[in-house]
ZAMILO-715396 format. One record per atom (N, C-alpha, C): x, y negated, z; residue in three letters; atom name. Coordinates in Angstrom, 1 decimal. Layout:
% ZAMILO-715396
px:py:pz:residuo:atomo
X:Y:Z:ALA:CA
...
This chain:
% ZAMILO-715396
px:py:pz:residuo:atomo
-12.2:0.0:62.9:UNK:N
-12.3:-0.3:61.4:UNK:CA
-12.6:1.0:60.7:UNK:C
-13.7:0.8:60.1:UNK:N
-14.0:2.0:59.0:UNK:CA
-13.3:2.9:58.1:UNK:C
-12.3:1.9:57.3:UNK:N
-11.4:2.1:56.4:UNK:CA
-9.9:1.1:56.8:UNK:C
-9.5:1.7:55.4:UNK:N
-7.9:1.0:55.8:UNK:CA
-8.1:0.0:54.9:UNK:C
-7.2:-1.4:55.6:UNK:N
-7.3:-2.4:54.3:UNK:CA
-6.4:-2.5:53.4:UNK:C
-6.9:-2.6:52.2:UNK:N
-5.9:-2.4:51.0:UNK:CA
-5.1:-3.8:50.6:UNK:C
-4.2:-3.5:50.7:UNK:N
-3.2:-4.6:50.5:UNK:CA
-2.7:-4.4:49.1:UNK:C
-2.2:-5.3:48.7:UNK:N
-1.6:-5.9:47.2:UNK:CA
0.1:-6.9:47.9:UNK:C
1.3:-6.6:47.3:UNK:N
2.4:-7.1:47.7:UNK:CA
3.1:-7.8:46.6:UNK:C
3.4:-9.0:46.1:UNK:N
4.0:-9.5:45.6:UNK:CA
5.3:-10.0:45.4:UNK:C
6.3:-9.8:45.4:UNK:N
7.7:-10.1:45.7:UNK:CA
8.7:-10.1:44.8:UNK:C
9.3:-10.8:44.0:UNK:N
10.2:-10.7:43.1:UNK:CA
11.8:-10.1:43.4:UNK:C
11.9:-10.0:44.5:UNK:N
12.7:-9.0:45.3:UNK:CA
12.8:-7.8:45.7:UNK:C
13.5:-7.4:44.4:UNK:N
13.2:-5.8:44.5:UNK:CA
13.8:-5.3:46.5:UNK:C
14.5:-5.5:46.9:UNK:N
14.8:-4.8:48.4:UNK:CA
13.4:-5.1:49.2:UNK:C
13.5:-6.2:49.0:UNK:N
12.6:-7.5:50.2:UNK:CA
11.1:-6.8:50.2:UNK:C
11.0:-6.2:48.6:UNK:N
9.4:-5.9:48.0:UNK:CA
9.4:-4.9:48.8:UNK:C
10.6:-3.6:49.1:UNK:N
10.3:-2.3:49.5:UNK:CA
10.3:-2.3:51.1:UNK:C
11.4:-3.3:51.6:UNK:N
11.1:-3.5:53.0:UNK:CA
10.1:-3.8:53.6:UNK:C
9.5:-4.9:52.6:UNK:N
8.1:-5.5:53.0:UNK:CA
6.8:-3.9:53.2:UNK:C
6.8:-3.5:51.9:UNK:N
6.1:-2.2:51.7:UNK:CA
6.7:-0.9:52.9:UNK:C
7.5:-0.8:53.4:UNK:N
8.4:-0.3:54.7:UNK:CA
7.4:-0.7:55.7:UNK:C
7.8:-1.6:56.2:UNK:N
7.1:-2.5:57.0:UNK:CA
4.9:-2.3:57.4:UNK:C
4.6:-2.4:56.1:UNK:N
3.0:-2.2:56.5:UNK:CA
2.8:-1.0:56.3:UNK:C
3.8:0.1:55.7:UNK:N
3.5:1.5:55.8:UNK:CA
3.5:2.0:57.5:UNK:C
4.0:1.3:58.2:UNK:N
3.9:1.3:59.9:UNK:CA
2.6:1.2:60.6:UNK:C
1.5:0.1:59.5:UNK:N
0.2:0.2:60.4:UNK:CA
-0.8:1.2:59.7:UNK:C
-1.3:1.4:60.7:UNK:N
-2.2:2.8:60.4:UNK:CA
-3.9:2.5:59.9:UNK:C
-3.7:1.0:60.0:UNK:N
-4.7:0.6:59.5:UNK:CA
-5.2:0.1:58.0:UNK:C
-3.7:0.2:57.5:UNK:N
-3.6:-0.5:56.2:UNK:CA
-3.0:0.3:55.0:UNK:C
-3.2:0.2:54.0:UNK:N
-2.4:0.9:53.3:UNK:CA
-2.3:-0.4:51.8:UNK:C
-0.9:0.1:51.3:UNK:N
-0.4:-0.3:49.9:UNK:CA
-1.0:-0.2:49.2:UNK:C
-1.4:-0.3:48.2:UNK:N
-2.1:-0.2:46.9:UNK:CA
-1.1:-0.4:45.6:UNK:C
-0.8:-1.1:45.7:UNK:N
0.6:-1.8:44.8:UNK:CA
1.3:-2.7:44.9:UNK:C
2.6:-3.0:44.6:UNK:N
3.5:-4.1:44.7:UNK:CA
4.0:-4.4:43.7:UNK:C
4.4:-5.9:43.4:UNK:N
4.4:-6.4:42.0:UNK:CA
5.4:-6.9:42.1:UNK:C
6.0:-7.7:41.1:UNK:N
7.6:-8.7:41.2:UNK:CA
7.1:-9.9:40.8:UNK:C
6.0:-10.3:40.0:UNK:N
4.8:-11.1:39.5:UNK:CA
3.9:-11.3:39.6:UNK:C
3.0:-12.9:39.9:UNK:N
2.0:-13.1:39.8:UNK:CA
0.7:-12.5:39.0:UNK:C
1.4:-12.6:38.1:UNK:N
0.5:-12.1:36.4:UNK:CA
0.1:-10.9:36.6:UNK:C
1.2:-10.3:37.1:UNK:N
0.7:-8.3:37.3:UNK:CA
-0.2:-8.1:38.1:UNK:C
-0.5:-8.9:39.3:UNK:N
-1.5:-8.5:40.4:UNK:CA
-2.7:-9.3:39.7:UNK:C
-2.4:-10.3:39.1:UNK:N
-3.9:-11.4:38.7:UNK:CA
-4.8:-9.8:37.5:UNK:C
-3.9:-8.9:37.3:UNK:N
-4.2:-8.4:35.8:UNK:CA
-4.9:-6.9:36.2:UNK:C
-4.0:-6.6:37.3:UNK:N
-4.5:-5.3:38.0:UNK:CA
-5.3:-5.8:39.4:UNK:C
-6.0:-6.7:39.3:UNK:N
-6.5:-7.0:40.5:UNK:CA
-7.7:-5.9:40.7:UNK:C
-8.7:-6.2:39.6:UNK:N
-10.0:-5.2:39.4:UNK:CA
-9.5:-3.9:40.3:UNK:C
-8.4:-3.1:39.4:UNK:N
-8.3:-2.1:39.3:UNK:CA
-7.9:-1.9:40.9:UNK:C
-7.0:-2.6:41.6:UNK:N
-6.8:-2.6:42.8:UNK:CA
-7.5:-3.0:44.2:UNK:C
-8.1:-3.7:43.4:UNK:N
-9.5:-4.1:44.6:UNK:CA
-9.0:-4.0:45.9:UNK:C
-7.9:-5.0:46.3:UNK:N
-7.7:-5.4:47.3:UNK:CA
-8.0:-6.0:48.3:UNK:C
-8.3:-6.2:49.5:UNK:N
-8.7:-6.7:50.6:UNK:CA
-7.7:-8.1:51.0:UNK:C
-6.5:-7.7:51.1:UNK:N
-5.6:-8.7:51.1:UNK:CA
-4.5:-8.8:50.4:UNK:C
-3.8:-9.8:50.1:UNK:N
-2.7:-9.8:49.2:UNK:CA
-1.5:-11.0:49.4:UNK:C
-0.7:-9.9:49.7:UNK:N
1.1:-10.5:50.9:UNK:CA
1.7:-11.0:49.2:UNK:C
1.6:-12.6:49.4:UNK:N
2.8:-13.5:48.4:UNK:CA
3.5:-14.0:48.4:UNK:C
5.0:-13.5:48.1:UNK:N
6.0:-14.6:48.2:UNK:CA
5.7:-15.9:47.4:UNK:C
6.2:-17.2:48.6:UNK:N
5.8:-18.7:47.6:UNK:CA
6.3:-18.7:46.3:UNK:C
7.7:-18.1:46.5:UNK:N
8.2:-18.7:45.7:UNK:CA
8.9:-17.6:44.6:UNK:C
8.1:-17.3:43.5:UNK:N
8.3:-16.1:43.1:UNK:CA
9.3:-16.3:41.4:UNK:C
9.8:-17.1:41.1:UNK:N
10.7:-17.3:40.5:UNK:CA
10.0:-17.9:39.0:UNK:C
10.4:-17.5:38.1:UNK:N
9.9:-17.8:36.9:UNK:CA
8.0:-17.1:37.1:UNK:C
7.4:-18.1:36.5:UNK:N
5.7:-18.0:36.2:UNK:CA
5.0:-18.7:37.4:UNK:C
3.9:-18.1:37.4:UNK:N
3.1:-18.6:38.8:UNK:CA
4.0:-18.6:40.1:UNK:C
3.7:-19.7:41.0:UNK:N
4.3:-19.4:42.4:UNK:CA
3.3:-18.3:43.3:UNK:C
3.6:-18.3:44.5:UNK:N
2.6:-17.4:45.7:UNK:CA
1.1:-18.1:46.0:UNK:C
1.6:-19.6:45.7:UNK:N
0.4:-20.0:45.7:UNK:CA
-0.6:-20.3:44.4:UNK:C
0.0:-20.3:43.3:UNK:N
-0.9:-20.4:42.3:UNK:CA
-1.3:-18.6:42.0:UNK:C
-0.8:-17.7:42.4:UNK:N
-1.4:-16.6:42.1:UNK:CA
-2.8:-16.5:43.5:UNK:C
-2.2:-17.1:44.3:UNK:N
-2.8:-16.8:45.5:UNK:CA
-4.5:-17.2:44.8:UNK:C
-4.7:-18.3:44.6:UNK:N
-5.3:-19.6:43.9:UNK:CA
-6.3:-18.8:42.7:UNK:C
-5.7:-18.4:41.7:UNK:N
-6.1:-17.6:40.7:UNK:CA
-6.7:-16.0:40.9:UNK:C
-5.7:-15.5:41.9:UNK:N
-6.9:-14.6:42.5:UNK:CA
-8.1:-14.7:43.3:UNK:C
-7.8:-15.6:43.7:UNK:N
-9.3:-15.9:44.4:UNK:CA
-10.5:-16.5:43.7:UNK:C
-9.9:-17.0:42.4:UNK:N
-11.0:-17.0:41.0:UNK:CA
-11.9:-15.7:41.4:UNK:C
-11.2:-14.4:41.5:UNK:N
-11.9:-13.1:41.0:UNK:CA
-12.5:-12.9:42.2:UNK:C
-11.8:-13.1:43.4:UNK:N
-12.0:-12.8:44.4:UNK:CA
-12.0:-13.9:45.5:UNK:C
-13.2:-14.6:46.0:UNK:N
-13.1:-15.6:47.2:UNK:CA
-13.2:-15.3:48.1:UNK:C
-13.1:-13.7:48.4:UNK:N
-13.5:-13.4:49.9:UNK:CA
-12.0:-12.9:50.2:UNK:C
-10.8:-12.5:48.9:UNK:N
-9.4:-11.9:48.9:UNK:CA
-8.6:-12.7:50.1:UNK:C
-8.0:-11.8:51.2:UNK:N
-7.5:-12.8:51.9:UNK:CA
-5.8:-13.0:51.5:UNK:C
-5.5:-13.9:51.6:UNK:N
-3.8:-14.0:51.4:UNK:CA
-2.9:-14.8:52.6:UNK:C
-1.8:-13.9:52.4:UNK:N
-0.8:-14.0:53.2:UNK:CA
0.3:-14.9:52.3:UNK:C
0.6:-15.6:52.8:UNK:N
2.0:-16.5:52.0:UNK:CA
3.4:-15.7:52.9:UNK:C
4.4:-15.9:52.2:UNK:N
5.4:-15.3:52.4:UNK:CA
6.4:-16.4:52.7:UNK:C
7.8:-16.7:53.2:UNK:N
8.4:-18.0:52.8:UNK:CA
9.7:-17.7:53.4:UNK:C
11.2:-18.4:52.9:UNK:N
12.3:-18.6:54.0:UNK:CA
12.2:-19.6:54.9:UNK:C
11.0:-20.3:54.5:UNK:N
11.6:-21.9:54.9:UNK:CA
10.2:-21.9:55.7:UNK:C
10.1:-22.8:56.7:UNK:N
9.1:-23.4:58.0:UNK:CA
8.3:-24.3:57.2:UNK:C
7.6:-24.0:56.3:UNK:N
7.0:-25.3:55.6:UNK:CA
5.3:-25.4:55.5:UNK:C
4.8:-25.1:56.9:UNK:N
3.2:-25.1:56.9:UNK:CA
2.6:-25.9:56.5:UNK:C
2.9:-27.2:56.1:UNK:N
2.6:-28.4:55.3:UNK:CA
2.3:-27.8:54.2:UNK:C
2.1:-26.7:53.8:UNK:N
1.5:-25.9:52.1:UNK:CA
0.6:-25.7:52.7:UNK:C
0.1:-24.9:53.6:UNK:N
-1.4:-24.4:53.6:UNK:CA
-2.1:-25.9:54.0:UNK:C
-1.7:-27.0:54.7:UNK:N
-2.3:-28.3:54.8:UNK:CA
-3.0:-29.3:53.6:UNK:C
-1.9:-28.8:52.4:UNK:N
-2.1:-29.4:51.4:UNK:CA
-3.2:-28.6:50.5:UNK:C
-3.4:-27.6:50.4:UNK:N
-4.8:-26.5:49.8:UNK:CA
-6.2:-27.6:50.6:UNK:C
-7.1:-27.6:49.5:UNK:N
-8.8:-28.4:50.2:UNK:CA
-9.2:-27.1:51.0:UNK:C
-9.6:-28.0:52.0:UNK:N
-9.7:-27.2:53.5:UNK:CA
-10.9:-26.1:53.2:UNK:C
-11.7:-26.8:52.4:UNK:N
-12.8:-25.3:52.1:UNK:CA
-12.6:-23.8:51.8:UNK:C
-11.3:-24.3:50.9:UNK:N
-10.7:-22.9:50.5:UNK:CA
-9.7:-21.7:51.7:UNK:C
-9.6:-23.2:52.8:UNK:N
-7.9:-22.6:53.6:UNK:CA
-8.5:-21.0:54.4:UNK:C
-9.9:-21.2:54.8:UNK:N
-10.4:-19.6:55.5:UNK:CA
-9.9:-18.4:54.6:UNK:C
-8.9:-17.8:55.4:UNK:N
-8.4:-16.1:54.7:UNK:CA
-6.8:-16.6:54.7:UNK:C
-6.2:-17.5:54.7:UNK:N
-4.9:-18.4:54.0:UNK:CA
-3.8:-18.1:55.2:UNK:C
-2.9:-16.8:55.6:UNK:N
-2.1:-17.1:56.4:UNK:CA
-0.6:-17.3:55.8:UNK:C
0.0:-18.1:56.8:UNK:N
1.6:-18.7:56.5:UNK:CA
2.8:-17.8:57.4:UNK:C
3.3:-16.8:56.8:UNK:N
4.4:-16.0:57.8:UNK:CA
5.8:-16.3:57.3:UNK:C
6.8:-16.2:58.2:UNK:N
8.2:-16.2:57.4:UNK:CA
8.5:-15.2:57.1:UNK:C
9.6:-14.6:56.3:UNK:N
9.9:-13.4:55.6:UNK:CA
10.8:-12.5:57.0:UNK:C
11.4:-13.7:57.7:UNK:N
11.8:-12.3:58.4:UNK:CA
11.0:-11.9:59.5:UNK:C
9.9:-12.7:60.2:UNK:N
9.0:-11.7:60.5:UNK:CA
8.1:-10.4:60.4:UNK:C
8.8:-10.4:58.9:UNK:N
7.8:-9.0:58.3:UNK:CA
8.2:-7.5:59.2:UNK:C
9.5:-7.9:60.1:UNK:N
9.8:-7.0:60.5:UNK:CA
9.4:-6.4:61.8:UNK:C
9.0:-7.5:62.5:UNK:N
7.8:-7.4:63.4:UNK:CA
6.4:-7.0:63.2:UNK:C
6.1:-5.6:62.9:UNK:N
5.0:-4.8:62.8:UNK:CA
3.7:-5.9:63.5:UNK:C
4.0:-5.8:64.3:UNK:N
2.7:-6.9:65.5:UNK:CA
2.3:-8.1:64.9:UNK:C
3.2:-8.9:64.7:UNK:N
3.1:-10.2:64.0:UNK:CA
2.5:-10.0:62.5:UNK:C
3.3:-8.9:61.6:UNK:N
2.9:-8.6:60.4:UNK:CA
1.2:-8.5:60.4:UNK:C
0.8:-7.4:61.5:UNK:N
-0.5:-7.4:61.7:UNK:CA
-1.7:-7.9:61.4:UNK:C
-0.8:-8.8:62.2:UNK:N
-2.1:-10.6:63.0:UNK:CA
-2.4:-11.1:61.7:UNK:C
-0.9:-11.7:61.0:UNK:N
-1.6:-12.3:59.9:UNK:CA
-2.3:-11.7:58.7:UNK:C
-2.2:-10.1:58.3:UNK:N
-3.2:-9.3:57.6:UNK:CA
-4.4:-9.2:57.9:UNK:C
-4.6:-8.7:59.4:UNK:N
-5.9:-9.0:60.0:UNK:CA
-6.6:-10.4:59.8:UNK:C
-6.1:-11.3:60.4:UNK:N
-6.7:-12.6:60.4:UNK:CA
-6.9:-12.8:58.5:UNK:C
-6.1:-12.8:58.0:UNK:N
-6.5:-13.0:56.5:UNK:CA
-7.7:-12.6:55.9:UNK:C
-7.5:-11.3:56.7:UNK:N
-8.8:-10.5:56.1:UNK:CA
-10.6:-10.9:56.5:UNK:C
-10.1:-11.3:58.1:UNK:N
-11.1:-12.1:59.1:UNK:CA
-11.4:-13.3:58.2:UNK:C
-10.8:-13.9:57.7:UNK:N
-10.9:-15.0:57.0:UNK:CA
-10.6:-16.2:57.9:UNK:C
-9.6:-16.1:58.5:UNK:N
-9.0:-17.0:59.8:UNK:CA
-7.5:-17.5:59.1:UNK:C
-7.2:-18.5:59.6:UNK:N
-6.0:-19.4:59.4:UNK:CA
-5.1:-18.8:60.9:UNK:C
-3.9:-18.2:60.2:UNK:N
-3.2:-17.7:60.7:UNK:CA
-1.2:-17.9:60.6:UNK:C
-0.9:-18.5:61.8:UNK:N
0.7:-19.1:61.1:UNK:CA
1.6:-18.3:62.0:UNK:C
2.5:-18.7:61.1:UNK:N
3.9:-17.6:61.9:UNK:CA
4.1:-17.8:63.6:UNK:C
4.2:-17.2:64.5:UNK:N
4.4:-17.0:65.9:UNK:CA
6.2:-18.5:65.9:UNK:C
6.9:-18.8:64.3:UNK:N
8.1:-19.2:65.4:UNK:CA
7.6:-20.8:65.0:UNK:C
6.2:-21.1:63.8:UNK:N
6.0:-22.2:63.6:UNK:CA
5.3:-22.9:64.9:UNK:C
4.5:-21.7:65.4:UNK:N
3.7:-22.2:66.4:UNK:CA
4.4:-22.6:67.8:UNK:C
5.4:-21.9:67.9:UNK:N
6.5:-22.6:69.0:UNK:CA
7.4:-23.6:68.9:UNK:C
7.8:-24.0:68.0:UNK:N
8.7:-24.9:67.6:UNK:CA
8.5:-26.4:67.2:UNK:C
6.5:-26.3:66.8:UNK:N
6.3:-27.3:66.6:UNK:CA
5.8:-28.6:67.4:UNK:C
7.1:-29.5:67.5:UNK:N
6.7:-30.7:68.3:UNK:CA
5.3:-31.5:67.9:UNK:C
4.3:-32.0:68.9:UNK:N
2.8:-32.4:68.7:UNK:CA
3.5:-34.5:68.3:UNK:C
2.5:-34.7:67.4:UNK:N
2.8:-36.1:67.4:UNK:CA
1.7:-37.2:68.5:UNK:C
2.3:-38.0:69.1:UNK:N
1.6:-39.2:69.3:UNK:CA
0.3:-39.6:69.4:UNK:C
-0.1:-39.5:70.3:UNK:N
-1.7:-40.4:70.4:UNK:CA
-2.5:-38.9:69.8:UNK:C
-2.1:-37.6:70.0:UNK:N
-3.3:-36.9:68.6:UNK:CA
-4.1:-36.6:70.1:UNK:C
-5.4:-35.8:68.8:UNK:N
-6.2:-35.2:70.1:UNK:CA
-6.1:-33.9:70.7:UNK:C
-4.5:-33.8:70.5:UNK:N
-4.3:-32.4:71.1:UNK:CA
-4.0:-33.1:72.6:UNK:C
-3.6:-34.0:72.7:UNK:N
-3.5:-34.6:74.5:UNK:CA
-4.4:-34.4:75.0:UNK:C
-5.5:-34.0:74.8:UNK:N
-6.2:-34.1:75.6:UNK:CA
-6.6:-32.6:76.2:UNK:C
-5.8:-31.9:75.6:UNK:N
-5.9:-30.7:76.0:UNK:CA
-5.0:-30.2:77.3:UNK:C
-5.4:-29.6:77.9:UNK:N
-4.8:-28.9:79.3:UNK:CA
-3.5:-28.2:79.1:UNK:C
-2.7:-28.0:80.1:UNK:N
-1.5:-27.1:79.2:UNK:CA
-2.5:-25.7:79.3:UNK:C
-2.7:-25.3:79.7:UNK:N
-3.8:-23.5:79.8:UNK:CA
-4.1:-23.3:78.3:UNK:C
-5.2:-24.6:78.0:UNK:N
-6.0:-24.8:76.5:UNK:CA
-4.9:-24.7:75.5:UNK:C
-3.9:-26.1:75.4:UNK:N
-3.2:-25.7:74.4:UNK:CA
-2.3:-24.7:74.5:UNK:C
-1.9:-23.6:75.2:UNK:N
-0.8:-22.2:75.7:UNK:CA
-2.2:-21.5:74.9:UNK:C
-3.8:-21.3:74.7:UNK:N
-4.9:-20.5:74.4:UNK:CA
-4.8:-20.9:72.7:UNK:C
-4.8:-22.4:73.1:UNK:N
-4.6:-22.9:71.1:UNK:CA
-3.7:-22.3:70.3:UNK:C
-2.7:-22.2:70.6:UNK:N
-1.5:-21.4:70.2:UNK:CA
-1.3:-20.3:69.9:UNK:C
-2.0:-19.2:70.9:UNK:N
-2.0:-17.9:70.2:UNK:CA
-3.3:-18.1:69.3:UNK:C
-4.2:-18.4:69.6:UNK:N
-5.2:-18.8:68.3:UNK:CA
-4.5:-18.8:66.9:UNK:C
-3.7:-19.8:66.9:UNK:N
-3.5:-20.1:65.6:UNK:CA
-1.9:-18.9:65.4:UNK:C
-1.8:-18.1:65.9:UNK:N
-1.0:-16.9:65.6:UNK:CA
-1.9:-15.7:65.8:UNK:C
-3.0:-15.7:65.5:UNK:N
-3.4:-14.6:64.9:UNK:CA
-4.5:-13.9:66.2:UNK:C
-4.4:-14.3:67.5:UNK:N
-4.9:-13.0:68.6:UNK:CA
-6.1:-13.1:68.6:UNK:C
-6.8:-12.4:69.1:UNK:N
-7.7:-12.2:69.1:UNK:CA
-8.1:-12.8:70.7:UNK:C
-9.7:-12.4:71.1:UNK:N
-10.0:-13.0:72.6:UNK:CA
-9.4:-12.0:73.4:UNK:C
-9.6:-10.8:73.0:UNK:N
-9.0:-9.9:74.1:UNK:CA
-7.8:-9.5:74.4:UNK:C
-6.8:-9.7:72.9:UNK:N
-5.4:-10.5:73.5:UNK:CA
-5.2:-11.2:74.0:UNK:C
-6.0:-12.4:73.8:UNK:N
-5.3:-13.5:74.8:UNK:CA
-5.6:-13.1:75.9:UNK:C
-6.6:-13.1:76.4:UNK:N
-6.9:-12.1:77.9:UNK:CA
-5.9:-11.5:78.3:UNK:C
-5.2:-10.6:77.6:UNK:N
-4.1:-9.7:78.4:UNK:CA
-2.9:-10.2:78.3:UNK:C
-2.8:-10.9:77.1:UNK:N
-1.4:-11.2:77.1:UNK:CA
-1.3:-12.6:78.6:UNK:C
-2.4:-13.3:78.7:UNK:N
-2.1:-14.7:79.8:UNK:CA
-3.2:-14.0:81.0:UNK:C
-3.2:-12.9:81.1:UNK:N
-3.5:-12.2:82.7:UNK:CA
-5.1:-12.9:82.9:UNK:C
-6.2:-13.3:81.8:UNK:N
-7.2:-13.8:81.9:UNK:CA
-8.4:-13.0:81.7:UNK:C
-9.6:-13.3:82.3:UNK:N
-10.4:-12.3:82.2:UNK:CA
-11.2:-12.9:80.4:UNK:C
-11.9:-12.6:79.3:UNK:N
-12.3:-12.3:77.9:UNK:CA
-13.4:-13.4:78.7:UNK:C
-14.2:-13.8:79.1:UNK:N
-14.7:-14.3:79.3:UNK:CA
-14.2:-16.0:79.9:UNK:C
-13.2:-15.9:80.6:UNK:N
-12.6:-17.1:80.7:UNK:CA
-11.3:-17.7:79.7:UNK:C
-10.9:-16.6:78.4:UNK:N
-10.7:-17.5:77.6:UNK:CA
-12.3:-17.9:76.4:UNK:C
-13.1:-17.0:76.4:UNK:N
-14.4:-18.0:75.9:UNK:CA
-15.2:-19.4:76.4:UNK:C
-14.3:-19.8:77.6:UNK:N
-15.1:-20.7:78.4:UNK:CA
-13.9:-21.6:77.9:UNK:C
-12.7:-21.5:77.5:UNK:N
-11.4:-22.3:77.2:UNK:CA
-11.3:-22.9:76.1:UNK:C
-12.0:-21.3:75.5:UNK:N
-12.2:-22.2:74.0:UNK:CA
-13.2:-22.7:73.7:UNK:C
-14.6:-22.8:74.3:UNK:N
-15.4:-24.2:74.5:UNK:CA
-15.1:-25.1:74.6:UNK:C
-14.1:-25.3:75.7:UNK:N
-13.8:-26.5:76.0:UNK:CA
-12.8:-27.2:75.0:UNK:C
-12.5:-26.3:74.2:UNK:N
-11.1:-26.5:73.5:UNK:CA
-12.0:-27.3:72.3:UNK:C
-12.7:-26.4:71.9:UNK:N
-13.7:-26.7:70.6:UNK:CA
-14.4:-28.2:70.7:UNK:C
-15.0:-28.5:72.1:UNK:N
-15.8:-29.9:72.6:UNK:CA
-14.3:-31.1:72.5:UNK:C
-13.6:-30.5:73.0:UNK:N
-12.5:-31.4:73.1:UNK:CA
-11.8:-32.7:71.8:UNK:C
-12.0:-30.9:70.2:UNK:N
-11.1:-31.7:69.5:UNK:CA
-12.8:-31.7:68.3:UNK:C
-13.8:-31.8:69.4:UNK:N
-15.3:-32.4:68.3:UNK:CA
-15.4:-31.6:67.5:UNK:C
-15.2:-29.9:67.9:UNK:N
-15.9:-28.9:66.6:UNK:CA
-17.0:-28.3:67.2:UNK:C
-17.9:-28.4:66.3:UNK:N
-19.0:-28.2:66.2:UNK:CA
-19.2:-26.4:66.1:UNK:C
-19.1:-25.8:67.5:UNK:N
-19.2:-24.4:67.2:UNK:CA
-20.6:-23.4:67.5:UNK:C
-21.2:-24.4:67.1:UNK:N
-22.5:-24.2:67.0:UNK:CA
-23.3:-23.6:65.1:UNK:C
-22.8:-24.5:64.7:UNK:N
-23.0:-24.7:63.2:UNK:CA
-22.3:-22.9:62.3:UNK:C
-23.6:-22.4:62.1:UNK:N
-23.3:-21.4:61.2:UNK:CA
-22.3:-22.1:59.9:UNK:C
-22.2:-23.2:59.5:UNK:N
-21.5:-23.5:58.2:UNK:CA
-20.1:-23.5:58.5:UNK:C
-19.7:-23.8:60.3:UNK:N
-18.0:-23.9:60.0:UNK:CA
-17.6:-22.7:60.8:UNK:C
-16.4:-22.3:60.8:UNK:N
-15.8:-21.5:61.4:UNK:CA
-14.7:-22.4:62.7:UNK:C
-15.4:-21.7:63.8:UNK:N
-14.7:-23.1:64.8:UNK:CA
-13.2:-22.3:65.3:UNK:C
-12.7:-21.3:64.8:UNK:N
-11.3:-20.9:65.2:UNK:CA
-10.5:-21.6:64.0:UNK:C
-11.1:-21.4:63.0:UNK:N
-10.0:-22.1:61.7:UNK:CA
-10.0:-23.5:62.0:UNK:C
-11.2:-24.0:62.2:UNK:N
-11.0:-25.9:62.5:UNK:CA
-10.2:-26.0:63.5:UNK:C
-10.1:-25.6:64.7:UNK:N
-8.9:-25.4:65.6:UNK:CA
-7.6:-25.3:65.0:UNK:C
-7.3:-24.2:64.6:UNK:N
-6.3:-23.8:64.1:UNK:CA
-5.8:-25.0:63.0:UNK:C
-6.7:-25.6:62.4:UNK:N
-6.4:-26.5:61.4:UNK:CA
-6.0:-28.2:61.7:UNK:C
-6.7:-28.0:63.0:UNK:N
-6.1:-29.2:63.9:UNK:CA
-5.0:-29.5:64.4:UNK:C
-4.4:-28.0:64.7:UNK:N
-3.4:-27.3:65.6:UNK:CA
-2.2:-27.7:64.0:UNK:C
-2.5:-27.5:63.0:UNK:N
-1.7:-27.7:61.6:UNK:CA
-1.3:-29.1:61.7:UNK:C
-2.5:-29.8:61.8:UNK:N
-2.5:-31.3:61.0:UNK:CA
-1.8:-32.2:62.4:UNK:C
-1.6:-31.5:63.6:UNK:N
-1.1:-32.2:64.2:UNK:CA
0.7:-32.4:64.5:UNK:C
1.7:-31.2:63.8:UNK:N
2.3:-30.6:63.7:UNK:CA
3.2:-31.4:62.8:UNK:C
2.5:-32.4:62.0:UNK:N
3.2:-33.5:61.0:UNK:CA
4.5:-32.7:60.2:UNK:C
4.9:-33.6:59.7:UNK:N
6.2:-33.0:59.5:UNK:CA
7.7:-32.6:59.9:UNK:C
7.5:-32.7:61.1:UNK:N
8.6:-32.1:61.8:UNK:CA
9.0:-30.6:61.8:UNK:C
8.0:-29.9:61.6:UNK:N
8.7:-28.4:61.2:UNK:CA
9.3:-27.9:59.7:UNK:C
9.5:-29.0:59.0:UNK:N
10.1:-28.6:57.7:UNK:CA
11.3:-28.6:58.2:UNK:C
């Protein structure tokens, strides 16, 4: 990476704000720009801060929520990526956003933030402009009935998974002992399987994944 990406931090929690700010001062890729207790303050200093990505708690008390600021800065900015912040397992929010917008949109829990690695993924991928969810949503969520994730392999869906937590090809490669080239043949097959079209310069065939990997996930993880 050229530069470092500039982050913007939202949090109405004065501890949580500095831990959070703690926390990404650990990657050497990224740096703070400012952290706010308010929607309104980041929408107002956005210009001035010209951030790459911007970490929101949902639920930020009195005024805009994480996601109406989220929403309104991307007025200024549609390429701004955002991280949602949360206590609660409730990925059924980034489901509910029109899917055009969801590219850049990641979902982490708050006490994840403490895990540097995971923090990463979803900054990264935001910035990527990738749908990216918390590592305990992705394990915990029972698949419903008849979807078209059955028809995936256990290998495929174990490769879908880290997908939708942020890794990259050459993580998954190391992390499942696989040569980069045979998870690109996985995720062909993964892409033909649930009918994405990864051909097409107009979609992005890891978020349609990832978004399938969402919509299949129903409501059981609230």
């Amino acid at each position: 990476m050229d530069r470092k990406l500039r982050l913007v931090v939202v949090e109405d929690e004065n501890l949580l704000r500095d831990l959070l700010v703690m926390s990404l001062e650990q990657i050497p890729t990224m740096t703070v720009v400012a952290a706010y207790k308010d929607g309104a303050a980041a929408f107002n200093n956005q210009q001035r801060d010209q951030p790459d990505v911007a970490l929101l708690d949902i639920n930020l008390g009195a005024g805009w929520t994480g996601i109406e600021t989220g929403l309104q800065l991307r007025e200024i900015n549609p390429h701004l990526g955002i991280v949602l912040l949360s206590n609660y397992a409730r990925p059924d929010i980034l489901a509910s956003l029109p899917e055009s917008s969801l590219p850049g949109w990641s979902y982490l829990l708050k006490r994840s933030v403490r895990d540097v690695a995971t923090l990463a993924r979803a900054i990264e991928g935001a910035a990527s402009n990738l749908v990216v969810l918390d590592p305990e949503l992705v394990k915990r969520s029972p698949h419903r009935r008849h979807s078209p994730l059955d028809d995936l392999t256990p290998r495929q869906l174990q490769i879908l998974e880290l997908v939708a937590q942020g890794y990259t090809n050459a993580a998954i490669a190391k992390t499942l002992f696989l040569s980069e080239k045979s998870v690109e043949n996985h995720l062909t097959a993964i892409y033909a399987s649930l009918h994405i079209d990864s051909t097409s310069p107009d979609q992005h065939p890891r978020v349609k994944a990832v978004l399938a990997f969402l919509a299949d996930q129903g409501d059981d993880a609230n």
